[in-house]
MDAnalysis code that builds the backbone (N, CA, C; Angstrom):
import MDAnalysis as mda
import numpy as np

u = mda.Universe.empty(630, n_residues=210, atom_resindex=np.repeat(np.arange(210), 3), trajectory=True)
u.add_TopologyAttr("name", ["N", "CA", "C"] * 210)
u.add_TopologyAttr("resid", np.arange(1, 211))
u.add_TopologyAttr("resname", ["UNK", "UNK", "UNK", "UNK", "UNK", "UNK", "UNK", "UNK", "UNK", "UNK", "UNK", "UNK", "UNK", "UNK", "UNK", "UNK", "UNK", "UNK", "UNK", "UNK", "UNK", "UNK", "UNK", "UNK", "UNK", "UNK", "UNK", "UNK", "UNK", "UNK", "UNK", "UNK", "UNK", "UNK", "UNK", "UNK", "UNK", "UNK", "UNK", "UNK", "UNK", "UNK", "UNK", "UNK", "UNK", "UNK", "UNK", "UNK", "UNK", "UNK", "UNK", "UNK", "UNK", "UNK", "UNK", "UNK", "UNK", "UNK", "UNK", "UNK", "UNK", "UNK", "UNK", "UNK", "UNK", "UNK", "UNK", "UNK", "UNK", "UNK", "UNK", "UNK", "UNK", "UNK", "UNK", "UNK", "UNK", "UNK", "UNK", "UNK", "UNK", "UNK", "UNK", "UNK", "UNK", "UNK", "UNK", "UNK", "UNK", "UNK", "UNK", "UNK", "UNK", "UNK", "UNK", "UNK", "UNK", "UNK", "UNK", "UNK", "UNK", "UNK", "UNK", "UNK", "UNK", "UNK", "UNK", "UNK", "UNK", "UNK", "UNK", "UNK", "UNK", "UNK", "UNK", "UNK", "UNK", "UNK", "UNK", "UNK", "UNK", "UNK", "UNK", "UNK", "UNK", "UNK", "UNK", "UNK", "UNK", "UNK", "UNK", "UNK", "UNK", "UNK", "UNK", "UNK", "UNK", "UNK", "UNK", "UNK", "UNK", "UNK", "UNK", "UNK", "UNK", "UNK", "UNK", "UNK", "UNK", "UNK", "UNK", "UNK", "UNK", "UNK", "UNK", "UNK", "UNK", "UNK", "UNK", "UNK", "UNK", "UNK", "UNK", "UNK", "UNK", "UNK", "UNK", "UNK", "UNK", "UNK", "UNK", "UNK", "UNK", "UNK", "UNK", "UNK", "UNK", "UNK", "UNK", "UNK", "UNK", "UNK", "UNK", "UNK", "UNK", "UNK", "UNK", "UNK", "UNK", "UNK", "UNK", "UNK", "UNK", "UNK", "UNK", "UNK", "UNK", "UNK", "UNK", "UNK", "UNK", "UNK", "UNK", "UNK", "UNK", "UNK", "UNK", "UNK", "UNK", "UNK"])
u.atoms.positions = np.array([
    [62.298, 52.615, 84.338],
    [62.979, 53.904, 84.396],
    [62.105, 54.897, 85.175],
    [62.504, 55.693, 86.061],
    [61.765, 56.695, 86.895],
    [61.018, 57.540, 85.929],
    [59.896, 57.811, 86.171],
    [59.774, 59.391, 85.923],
    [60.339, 60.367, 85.642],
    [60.691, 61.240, 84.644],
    [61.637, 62.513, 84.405],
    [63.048, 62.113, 84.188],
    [63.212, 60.698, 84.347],
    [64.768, 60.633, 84.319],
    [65.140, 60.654, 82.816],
    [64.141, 60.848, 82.143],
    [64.505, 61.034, 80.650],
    [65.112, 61.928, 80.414],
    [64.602, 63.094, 81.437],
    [65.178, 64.590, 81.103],
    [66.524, 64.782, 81.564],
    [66.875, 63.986, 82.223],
    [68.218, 64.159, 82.599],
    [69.326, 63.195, 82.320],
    [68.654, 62.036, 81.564],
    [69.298, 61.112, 80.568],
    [69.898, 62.143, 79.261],
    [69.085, 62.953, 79.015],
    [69.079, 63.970, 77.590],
    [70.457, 64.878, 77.755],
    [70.473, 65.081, 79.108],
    [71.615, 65.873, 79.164],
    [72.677, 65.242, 79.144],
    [72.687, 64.241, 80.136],
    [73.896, 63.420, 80.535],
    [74.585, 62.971, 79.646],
    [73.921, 62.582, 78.083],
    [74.375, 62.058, 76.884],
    [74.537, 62.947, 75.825],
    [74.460, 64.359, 76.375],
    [75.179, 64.853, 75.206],
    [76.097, 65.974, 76.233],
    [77.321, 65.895, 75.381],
    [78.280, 66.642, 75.987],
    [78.174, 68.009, 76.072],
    [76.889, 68.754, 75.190],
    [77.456, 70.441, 75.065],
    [76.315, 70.972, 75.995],
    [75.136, 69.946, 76.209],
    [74.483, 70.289, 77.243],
    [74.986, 70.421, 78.927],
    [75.474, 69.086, 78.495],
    [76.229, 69.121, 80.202],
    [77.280, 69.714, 80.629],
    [77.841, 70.300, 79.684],
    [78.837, 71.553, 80.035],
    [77.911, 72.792, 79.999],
    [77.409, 73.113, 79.377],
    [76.569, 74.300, 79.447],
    [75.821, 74.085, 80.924],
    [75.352, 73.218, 81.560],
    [74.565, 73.293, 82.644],
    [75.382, 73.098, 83.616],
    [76.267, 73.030, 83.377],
    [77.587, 72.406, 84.651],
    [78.339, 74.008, 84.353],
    [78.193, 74.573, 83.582],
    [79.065, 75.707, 83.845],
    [78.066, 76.721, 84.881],
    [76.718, 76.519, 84.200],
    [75.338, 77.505, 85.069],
    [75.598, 76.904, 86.642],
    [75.901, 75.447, 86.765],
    [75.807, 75.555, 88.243],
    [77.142, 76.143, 89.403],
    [77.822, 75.932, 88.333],
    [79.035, 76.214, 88.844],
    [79.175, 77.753, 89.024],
    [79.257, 78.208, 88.325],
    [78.918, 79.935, 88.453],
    [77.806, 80.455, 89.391],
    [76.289, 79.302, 89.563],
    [76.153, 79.870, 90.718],
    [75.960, 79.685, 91.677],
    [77.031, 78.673, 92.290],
    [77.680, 78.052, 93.134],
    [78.685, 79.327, 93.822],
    [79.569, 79.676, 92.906],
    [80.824, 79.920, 92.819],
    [80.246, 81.441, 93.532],
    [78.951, 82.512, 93.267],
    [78.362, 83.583, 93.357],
    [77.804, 83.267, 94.547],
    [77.265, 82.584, 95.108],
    [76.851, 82.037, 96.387],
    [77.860, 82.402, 97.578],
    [79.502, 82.046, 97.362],
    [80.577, 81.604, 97.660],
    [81.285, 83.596, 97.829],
    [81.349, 83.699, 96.585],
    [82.067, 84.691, 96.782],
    [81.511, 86.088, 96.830],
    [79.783, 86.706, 96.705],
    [79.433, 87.544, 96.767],
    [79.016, 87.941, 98.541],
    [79.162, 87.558, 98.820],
    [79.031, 87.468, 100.835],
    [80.373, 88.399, 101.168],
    [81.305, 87.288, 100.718],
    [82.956, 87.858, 100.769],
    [83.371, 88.983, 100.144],
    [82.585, 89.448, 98.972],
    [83.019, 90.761, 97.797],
    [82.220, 91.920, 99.031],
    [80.896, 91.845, 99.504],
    [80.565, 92.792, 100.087],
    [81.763, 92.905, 101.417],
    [81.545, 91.951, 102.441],
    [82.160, 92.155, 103.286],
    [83.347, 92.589, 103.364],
    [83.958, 92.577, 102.435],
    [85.679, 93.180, 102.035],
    [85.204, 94.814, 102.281],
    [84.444, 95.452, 100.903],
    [83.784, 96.801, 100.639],
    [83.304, 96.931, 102.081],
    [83.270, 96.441, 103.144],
    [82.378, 97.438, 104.656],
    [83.509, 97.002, 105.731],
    [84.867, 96.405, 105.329],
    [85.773, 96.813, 106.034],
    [86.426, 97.929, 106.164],
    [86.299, 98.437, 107.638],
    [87.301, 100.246, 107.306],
    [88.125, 99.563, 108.540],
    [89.617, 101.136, 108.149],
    [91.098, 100.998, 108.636],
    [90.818, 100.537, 110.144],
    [91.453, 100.488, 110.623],
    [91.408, 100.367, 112.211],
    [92.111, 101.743, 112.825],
    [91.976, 101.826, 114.453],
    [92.505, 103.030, 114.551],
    [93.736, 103.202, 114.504],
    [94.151, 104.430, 113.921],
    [95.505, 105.142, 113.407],
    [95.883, 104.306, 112.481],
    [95.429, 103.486, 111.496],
    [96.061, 103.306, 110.113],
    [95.748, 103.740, 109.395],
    [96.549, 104.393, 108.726],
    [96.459, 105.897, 107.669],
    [97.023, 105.403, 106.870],
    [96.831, 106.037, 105.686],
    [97.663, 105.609, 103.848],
    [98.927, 105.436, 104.049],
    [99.712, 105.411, 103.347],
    [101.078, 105.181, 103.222],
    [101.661, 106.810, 102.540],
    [102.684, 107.166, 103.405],
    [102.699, 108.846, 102.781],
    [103.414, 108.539, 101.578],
    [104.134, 109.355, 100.705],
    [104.791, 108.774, 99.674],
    [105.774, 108.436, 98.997],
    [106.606, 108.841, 100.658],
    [108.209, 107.820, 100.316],
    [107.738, 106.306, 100.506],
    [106.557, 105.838, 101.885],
    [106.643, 104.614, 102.050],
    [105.750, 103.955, 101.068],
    [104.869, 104.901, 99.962],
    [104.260, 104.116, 99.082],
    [104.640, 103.588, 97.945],
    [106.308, 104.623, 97.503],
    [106.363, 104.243, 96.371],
    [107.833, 102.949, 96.751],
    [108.453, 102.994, 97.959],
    [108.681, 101.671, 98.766],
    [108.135, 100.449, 98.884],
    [106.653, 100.564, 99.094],
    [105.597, 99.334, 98.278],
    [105.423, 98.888, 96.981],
    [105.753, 99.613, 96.265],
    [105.652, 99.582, 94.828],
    [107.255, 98.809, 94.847],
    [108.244, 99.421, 95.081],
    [109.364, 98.807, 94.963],
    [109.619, 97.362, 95.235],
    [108.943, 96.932, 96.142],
    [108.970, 95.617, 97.170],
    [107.987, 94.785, 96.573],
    [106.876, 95.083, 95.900],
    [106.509, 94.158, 94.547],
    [106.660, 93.862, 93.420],
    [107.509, 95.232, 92.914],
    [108.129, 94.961, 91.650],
    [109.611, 94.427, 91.956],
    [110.376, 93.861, 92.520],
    [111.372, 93.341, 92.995],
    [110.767, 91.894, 93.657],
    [109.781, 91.517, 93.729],
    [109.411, 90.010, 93.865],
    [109.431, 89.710, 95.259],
    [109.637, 90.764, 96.357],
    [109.741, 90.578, 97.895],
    [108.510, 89.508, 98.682],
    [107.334, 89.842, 97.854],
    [105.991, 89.168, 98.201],
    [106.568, 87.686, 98.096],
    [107.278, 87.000, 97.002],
    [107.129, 85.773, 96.844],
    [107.602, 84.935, 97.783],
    [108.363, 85.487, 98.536],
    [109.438, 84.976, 100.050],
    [108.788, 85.109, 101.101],
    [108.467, 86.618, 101.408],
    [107.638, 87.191, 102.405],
    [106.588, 87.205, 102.402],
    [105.504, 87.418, 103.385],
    [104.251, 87.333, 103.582],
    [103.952, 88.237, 104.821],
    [102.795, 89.289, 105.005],
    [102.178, 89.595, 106.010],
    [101.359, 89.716, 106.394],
    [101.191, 88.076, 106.531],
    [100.584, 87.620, 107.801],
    [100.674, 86.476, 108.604],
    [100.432, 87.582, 109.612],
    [100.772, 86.182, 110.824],
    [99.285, 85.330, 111.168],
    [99.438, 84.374, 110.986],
    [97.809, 83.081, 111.118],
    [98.087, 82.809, 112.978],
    [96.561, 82.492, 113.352],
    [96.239, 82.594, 114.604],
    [96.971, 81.608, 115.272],
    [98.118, 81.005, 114.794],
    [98.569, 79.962, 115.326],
    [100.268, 80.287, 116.332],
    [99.968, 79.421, 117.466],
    [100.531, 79.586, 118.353],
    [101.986, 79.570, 118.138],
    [102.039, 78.627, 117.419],
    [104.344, 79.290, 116.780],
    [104.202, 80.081, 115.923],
    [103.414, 81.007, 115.165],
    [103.439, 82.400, 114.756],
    [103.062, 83.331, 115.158],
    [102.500, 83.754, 116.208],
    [102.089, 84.532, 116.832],
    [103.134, 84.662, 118.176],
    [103.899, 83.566, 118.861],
    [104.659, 83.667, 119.586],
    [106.125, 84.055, 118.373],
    [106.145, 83.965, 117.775],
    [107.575, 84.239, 116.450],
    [107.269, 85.648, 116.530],
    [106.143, 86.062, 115.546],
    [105.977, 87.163, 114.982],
    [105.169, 88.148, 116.044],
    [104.089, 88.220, 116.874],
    [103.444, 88.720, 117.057],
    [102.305, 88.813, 117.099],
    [101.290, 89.689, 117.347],
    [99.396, 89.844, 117.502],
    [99.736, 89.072, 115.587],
    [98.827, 88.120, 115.940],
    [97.860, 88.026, 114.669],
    [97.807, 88.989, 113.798],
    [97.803, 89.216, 112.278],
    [96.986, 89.893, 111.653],
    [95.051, 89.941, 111.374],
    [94.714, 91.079, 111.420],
    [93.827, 91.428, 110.661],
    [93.329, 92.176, 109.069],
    [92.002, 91.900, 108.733],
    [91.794, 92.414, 107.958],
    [91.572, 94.111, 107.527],
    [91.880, 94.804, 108.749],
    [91.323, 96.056, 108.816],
    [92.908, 96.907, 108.643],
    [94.030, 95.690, 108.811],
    [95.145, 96.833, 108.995],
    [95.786, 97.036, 107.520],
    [95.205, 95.907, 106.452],
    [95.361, 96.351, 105.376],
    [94.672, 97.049, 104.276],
    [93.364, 97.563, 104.615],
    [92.473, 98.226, 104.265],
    [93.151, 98.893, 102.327],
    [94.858, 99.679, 103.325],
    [95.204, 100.636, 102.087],
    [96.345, 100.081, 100.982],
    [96.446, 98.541, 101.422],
    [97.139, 97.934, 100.280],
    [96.880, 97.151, 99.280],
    [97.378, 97.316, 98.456],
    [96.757, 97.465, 96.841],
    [97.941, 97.130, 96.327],
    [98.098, 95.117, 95.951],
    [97.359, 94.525, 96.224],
    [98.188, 94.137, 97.572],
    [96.989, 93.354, 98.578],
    [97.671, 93.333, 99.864],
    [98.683, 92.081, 100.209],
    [99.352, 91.718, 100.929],
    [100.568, 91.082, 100.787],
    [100.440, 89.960, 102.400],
    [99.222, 89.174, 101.965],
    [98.522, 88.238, 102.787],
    [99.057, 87.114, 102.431],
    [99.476, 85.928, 102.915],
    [99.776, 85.339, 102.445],
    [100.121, 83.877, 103.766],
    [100.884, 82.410, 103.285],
    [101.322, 81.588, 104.397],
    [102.395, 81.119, 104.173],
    [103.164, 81.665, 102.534],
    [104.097, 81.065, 102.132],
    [105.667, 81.211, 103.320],
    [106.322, 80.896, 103.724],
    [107.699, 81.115, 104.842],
    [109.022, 80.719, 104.263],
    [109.684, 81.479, 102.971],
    [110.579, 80.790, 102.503],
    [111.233, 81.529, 103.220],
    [110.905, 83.244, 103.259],
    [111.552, 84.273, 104.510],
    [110.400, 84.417, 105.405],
    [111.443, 85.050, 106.725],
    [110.210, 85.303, 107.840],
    [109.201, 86.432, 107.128],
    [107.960, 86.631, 108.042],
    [106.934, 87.489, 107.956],
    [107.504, 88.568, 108.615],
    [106.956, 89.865, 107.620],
    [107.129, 90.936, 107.572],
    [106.541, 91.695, 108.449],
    [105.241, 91.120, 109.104],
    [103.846, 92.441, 109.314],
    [104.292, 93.180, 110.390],
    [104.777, 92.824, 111.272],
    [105.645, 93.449, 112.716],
    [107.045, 93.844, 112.288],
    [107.322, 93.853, 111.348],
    [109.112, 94.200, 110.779],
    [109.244, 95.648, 111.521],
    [108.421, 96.684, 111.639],
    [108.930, 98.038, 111.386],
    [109.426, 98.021, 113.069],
    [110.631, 98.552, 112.652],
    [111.767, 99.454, 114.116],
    [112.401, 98.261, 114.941],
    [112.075, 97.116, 114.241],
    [112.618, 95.687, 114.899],
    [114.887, 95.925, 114.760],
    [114.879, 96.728, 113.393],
    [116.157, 97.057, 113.070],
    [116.200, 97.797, 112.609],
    [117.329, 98.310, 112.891],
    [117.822, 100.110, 112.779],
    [117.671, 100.271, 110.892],
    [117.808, 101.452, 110.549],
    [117.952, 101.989, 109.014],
    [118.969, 101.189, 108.434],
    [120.408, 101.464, 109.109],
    [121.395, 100.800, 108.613],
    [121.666, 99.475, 108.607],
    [121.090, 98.687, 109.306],
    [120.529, 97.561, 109.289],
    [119.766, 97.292, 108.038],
    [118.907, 97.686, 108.116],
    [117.947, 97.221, 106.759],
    [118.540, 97.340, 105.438],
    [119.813, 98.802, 105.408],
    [119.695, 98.942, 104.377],
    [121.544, 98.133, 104.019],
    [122.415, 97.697, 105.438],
    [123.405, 96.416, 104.845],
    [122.871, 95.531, 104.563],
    [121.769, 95.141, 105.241],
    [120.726, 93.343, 104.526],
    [120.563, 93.967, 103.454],
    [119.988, 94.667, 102.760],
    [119.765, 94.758, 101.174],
    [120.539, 94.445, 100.266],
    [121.510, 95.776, 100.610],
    [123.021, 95.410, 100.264],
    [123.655, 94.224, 100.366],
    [123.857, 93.509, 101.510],
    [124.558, 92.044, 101.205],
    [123.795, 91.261, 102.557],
    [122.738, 90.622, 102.097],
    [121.905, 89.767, 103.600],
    [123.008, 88.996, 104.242],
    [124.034, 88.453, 103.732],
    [124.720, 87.634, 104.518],
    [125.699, 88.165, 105.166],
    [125.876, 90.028, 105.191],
    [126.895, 90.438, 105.896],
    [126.032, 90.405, 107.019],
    [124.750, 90.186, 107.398],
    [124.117, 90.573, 108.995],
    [123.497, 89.170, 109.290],
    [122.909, 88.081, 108.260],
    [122.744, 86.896, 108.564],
    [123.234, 85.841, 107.867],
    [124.450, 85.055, 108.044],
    [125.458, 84.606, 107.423],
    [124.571, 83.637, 106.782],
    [123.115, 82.758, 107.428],
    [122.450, 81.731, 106.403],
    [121.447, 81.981, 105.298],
    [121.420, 83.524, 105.598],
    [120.670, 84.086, 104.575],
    [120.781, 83.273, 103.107],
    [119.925, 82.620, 102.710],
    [119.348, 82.802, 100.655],
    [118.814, 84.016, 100.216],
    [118.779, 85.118, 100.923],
    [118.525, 86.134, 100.034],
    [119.018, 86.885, 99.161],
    [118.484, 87.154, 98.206],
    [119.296, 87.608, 96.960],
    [119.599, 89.313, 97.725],
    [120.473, 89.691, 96.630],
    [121.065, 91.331, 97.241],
    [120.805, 91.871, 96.197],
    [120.070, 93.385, 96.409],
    [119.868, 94.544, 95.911],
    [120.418, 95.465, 95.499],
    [121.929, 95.636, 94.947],
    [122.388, 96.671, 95.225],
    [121.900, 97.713, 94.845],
    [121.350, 97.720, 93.170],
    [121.201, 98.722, 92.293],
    [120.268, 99.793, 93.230],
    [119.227, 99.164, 93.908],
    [118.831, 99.768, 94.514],
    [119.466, 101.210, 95.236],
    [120.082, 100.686, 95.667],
    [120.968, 102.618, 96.510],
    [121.395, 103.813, 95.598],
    [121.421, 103.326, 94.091],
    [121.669, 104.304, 92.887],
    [120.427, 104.698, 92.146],
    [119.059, 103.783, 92.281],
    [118.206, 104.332, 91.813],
    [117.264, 105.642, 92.280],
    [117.352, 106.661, 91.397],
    [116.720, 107.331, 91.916],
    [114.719, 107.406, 91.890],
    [114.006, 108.138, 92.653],
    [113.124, 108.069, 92.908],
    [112.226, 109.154, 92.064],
    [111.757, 108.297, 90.941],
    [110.851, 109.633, 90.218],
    [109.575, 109.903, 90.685],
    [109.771, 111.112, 90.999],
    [108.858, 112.357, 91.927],
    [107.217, 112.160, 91.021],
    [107.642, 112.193, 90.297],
    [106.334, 112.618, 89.233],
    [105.386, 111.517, 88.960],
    [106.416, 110.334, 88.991],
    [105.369, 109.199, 88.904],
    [104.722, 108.727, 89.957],
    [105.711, 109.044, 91.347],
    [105.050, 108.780, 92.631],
    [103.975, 109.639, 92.902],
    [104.039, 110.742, 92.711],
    [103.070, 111.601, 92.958],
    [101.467, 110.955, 91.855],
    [102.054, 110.664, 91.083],
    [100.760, 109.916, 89.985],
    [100.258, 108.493, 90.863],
    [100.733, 108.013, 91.322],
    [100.436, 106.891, 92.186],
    [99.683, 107.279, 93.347],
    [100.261, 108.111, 94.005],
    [99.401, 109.043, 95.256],
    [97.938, 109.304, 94.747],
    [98.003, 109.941, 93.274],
    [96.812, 110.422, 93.029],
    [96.092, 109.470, 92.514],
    [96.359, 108.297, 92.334],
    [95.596, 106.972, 91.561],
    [94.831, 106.097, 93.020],
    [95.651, 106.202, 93.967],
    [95.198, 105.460, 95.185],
    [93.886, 106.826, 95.830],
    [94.466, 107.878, 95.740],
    [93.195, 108.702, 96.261],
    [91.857, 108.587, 95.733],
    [92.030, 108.566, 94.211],
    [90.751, 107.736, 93.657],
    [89.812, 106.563, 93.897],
    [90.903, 105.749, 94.284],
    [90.537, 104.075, 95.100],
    [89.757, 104.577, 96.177],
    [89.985, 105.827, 96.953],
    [89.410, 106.187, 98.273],
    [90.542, 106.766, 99.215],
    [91.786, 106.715, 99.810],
    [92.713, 106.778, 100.406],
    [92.412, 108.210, 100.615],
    [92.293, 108.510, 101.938],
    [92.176, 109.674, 102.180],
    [93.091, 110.897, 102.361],
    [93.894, 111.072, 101.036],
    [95.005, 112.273, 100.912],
    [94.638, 113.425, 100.621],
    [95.221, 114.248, 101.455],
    [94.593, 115.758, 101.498],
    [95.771, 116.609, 100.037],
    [94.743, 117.661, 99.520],
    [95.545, 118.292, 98.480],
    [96.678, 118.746, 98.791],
    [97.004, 118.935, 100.360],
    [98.590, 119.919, 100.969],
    [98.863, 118.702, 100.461],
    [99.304, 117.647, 101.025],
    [99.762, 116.156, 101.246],
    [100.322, 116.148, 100.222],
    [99.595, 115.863, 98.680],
    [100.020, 115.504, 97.423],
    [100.750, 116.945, 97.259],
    [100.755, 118.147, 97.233],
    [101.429, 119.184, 96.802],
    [102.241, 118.984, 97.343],
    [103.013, 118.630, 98.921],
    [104.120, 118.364, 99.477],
    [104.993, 117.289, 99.174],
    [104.342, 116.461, 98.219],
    [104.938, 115.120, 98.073],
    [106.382, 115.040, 97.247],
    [106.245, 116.221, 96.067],
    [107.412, 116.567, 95.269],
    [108.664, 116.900, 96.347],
    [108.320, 117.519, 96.946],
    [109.483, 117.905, 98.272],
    [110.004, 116.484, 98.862],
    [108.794, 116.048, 99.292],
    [109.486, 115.172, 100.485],
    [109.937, 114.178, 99.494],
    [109.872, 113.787, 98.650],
    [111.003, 112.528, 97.842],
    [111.867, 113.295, 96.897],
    [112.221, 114.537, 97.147],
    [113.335, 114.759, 96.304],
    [114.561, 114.329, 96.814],
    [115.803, 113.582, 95.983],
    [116.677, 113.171, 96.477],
    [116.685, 112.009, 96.825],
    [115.290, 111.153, 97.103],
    [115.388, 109.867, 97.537],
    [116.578, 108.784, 96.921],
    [116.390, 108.123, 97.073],
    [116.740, 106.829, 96.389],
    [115.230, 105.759, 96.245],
    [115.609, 104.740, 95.737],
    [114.403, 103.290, 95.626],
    [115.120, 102.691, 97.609],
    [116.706, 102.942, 97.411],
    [117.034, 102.304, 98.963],
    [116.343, 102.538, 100.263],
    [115.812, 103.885, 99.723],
    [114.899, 104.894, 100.817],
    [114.031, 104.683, 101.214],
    [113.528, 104.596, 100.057],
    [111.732, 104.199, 100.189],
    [111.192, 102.585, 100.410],
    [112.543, 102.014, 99.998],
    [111.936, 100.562, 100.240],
    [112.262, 100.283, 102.030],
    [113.619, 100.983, 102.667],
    [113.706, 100.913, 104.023],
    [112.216, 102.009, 104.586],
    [112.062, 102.730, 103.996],
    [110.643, 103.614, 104.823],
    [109.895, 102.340, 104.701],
    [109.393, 101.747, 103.928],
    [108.109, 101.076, 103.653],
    [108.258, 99.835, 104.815],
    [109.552, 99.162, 104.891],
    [109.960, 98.100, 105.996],
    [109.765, 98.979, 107.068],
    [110.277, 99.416, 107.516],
    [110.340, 100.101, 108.916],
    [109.004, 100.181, 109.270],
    [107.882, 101.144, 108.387],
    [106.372, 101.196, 109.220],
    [105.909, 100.155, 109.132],
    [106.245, 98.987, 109.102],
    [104.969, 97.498, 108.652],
    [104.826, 97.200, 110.267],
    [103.691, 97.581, 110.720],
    [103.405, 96.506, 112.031],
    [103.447, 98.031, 113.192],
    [104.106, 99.284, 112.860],
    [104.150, 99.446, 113.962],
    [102.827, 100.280, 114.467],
    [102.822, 101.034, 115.923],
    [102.137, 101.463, 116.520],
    [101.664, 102.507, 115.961],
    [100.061, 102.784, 115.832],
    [99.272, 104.016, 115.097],
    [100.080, 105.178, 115.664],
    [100.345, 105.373, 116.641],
    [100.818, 107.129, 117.335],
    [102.352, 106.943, 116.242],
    [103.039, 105.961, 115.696],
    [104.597, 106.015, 115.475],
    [104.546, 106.656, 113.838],
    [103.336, 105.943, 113.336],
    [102.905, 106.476, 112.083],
    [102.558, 107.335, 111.777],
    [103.176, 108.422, 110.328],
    [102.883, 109.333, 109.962],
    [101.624, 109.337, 109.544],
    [100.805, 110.587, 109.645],
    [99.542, 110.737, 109.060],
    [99.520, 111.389, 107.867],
    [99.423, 111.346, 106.673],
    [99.689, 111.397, 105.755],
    [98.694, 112.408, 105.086],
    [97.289, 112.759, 105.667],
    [96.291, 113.484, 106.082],
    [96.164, 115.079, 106.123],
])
């Protein structure tokens, strides 16, 4: 028998050791792995002209995850040559800086979103909601209606505004004081077509929210 292999006979034969030492390596294995990646996330900033989401199109984000939109859709486009000729530039990591949580993904049960905005008119977006198969007859997408009757509470959006400014999001105090205004009257139909419409487009097209 080698040298020292006693000591590791000792472990090997009892089970609560070798989970206990198999969990130590694994953890810091696993810290090796993912503390490189935890910083480098924290020293990514926006790219130019991507600004927060003002707060019809934020609480439109909120809508579009609590309605399960993520599980179909995805935005992002991977460096690969039939998605990037489909969809567009590649995504990066810098253009989602202000989404929380961000909506990365490879799943394609529906097309990718990240270039969606101004591809189709308002009324467009908002008959696909209403009935996807009145504008794409092979559509599986489910329909929204309730959506166009829900209204948009001011107060909680505005609490959301102020929860992401905490995160960092750089909203100015006019901004949030104006916010009661600009979603009065909305609908959820509103804000979820605001939130489609800006995905992808050009920094000058985007509101600054600032």
């Amino acid at each position: 028998m080698a040298k020292g292999y006693k000591y590791f006979e000792a472990i090997e034969k009892h089970a609560g050791k070798l989970a206990i030492f198999t969990a130590i390596m694994v953890s810091i294995g696993g810290l090796a792995e993912i503390t490189p990646l935890f910083v480098e996330a924290h020293s990514i900033t926006a790219s130019a002209g991507v600004k927060p989401y003002d707060p019809l199109r934020l609480a439109g984000k909120d809508i579009y995850v609590r309605e399960g939109c993520y599980l179909c859709h995805t935005q992002m486009i991977r460096s690969l040559r039939a998605e990037t000729q489909r969809y567009g530039a590649y995504s990066v990591s810098s253009e989602s800086v202000y989404d929380r949580p961000h909506q990365w993904g490879s799943k394609r049960t529906g097309p990718d979103l990240a270039r969606l905005g101004g591809k189709y008119s308002d009324e467009w977006q908002r008959l696909h909601l209403l009935d996807p198969r009145a504008v794409v007859p092979q559509s599986n997408m489910p329909a929204y209606p309730w959506l166009a009757d829900e209204p948009i509470d001011s107060k909680d959006s505005v609490a959301r505004v102020r929860a992401v400014q905490l995160l960092g999001d750089p909203y100015s105090a006019e901004k949030i004081a104006a916010a009661p205004a600009a979603l009065e009257g909305m609908t959820a139909m509103d804000a979820l077509v605001a939130y489609l419409q800006g995905l992808g487009l050009p920094a000058e097209v985007a509101e600054d929210p600032t």
